[in-house]
C-alpha positions as CSV (number, residue, x, y, z in Angstrom):
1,X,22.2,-34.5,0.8
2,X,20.8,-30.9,1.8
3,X,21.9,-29.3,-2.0
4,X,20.0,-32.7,-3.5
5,X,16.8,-31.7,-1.5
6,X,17.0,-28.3,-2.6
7,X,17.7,-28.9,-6.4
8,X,14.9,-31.5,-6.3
9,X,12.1,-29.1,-4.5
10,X,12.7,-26.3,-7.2
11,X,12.6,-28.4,-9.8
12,X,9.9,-30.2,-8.6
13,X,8.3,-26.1,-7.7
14,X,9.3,-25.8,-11.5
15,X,7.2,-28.9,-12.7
16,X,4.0,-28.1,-11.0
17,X,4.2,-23.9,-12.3
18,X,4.3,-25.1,-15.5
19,X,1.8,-27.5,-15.4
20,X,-0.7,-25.0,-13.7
21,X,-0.1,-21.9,-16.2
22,X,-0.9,-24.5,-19.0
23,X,-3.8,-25.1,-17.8
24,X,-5.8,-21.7,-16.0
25,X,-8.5,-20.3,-17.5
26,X,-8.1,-17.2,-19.9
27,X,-10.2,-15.0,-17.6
28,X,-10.2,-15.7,-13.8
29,X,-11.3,-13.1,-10.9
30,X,-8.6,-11.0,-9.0
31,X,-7.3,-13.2,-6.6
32,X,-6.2,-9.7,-4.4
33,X,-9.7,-8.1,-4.6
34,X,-10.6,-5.9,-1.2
35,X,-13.2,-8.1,1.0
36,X,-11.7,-11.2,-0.3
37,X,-11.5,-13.7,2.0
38,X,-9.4,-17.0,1.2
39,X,-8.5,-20.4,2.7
40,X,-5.5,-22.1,1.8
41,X,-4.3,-25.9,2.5
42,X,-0.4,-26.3,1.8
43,X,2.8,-28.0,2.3
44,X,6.3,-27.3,2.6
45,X,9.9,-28.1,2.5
46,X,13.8,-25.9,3.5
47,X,16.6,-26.7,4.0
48,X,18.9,-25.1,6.8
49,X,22.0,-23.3,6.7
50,X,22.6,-24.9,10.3
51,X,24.6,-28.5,10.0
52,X,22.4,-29.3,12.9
53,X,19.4,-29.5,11.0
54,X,18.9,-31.3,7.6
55,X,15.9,-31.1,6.5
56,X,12.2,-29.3,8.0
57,X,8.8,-30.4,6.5
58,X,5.6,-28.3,6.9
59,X,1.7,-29.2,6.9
60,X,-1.3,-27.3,7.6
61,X,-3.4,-24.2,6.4
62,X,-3.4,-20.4,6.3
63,X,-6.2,-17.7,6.0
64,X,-6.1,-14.0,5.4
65,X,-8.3,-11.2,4.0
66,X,-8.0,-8.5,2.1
67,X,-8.3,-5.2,3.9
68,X,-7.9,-3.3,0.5
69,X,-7.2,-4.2,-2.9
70,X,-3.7,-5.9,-2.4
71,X,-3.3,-6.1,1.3
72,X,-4.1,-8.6,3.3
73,X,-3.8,-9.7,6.8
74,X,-3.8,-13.4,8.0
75,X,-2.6,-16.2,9.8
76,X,-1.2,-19.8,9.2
77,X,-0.8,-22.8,11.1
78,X,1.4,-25.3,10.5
79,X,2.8,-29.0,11.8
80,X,6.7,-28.8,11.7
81,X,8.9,-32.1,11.0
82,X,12.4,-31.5,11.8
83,X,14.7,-33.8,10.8
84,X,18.3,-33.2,13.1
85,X,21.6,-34.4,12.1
86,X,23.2,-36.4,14.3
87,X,26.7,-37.0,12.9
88,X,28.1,-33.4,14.0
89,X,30.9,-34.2,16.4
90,X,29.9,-31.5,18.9
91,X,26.0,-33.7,19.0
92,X,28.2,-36.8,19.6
93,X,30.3,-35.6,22.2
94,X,27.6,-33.4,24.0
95,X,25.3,-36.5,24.1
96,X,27.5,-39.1,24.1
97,X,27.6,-39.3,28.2
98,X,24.1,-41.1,28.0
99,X,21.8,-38.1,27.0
100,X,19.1,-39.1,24.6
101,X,19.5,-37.3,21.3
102,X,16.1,-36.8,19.0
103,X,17.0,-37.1,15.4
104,X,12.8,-36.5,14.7
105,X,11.3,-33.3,16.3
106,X,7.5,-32.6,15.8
107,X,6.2,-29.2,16.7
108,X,3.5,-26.5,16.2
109,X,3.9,-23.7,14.5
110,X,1.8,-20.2,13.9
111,X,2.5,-17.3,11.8
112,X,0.5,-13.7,11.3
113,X,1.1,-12.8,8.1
114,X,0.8,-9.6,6.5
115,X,1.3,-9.8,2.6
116,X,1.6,-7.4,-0.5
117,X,0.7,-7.3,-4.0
118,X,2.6,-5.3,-5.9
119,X,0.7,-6.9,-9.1
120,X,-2.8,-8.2,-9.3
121,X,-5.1,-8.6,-12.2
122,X,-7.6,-11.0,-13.6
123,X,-5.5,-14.3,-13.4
124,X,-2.2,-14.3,-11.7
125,X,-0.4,-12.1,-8.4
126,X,2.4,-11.7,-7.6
127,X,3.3,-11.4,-3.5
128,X,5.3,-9.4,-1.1
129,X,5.0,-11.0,2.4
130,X,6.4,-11.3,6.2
131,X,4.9,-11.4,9.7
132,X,6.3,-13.1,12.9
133,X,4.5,-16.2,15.2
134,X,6.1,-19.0,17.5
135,X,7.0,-22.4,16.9
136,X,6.6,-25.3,19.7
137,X,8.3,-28.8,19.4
138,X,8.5,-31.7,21.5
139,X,11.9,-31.8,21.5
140,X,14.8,-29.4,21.8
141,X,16.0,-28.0,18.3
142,X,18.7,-28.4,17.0
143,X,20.1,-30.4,19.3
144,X,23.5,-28.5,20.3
145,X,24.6,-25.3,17.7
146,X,27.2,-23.1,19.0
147,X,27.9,-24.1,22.2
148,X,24.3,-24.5,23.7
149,X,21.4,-26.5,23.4
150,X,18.2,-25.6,21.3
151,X,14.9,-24.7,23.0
152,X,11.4,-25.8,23.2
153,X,9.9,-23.1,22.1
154,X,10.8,-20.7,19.3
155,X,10.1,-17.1,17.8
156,X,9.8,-17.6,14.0
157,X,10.3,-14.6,11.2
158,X,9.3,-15.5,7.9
159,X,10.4,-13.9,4.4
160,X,8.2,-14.5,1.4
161,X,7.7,-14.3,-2.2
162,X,5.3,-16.1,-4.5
163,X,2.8,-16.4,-7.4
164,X,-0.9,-17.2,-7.1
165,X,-2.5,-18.4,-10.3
166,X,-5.8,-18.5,-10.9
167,X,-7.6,-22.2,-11.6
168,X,-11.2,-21.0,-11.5
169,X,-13.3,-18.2,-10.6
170,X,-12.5,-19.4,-6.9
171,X,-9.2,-21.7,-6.9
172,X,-5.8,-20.6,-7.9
173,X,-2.5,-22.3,-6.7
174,X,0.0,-20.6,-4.7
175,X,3.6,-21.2,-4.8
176,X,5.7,-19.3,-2.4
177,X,9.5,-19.4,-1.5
178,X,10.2,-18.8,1.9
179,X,13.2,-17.6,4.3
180,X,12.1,-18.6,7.9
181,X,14.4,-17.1,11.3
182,X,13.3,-19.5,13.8
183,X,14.5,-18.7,17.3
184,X,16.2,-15.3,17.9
185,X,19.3,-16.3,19.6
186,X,22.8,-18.3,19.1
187,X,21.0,-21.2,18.4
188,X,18.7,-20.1,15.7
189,X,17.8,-21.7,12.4
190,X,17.9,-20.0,9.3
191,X,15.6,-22.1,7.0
192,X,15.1,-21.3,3.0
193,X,12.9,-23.0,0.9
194,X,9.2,-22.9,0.2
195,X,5.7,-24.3,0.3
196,X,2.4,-24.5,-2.3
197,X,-1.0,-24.7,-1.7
198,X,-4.5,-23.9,-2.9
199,X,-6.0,-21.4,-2.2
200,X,-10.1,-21.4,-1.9
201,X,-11.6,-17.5,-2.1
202,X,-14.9,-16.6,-0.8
């Protein structure tokens, strides 16, 4: 189930480069300019290498600015859908005895980012990023890994690379894979996968 999901999000990553570089403009504006400032709504989908975890779904919107041509600094903010596996036999036995286990876990999650741009020019960029930020659910995540139970509340560490393209003088769409540490001890997810967006420059 987790290598389907995976094959279909880059194919389906694949599907909507291609359709995007077929149809920006011939000349667009540098989408890394210094005082750019840009808005971005996106979504997301990983995978974990956990068995706890199948799948993680992300929503929401991240901003940043460019402190000089090719840096920026910013921050996202994101709602987290965690889908848990419940067919691991330590889950079973661990909640077995009446405990309630939570196959759904919603949460809030932020992120500051600080990203690089190796290559920027009238059109495309390509992006260098990572940062660090905290991720809040309502439940415990995962549910039982390694001997212990998940937390509440978790450091995250994420790990990107991506592509903006340029739609307009002000548009472009962002596609960026992703590596994600969430939580920093023995019960940690390590989640790879990715999330696109739009981004809106001002």
């Amino acid at each position: 189930m987790k290598r389907s999901i995976r094959t279909m999000s880059v194919v389906a990553f694949a599907l909507a480069l291609c359709l995007v570089m077929a149809q920006r403009p011939a000349q667009a504006a540098d989408v890394a300019a210094q005082g750019t400032f840009h808005v971005t709504p996106e979504a997301g989908i990983y995978g974990a290498a956990q068995k706890g975890v199948n799948t993680i779904f992300t929503a929401g919107a991240s901003a940043g600015y460019f402190v000089i041509d090719g840096l920026s600094l910013g921050a996202e903010f994101l709602y987290y859908n965690i889908n848990q596996s419940d067919t691991a036999d330590d889950v079973i036995s661990y909640y077995g005895g009446g405990r309630k286990f939570h196959g759904n876990v919603n949460g809030f999650g932020t992120n500051f980012l600080v990203r690089y741009y190796p290559i920027h020019q009238d059109g495309f960029a390509l992006f260098l990023g990572t940062g660090l930020g905290g991720l809040f659910t309502d439940e415990r995540t995962p549910a039982w890994q390694n001997g212990s139970q998940g937390d509440y509340n978790h450091w995250t560490l994420p790990v990107d690379l991506g592509l903006a393209v340029n739609l307009s003088e002000s548009v472009s769409f962002d596609l960026t894979g992703r590596y994600q540490r969430i939580g920093f001890t023995n019960t940690g997810i390590d989640a790879f996968g990715g999330h696109a967006g739009l981004r809106i420059s001002f």
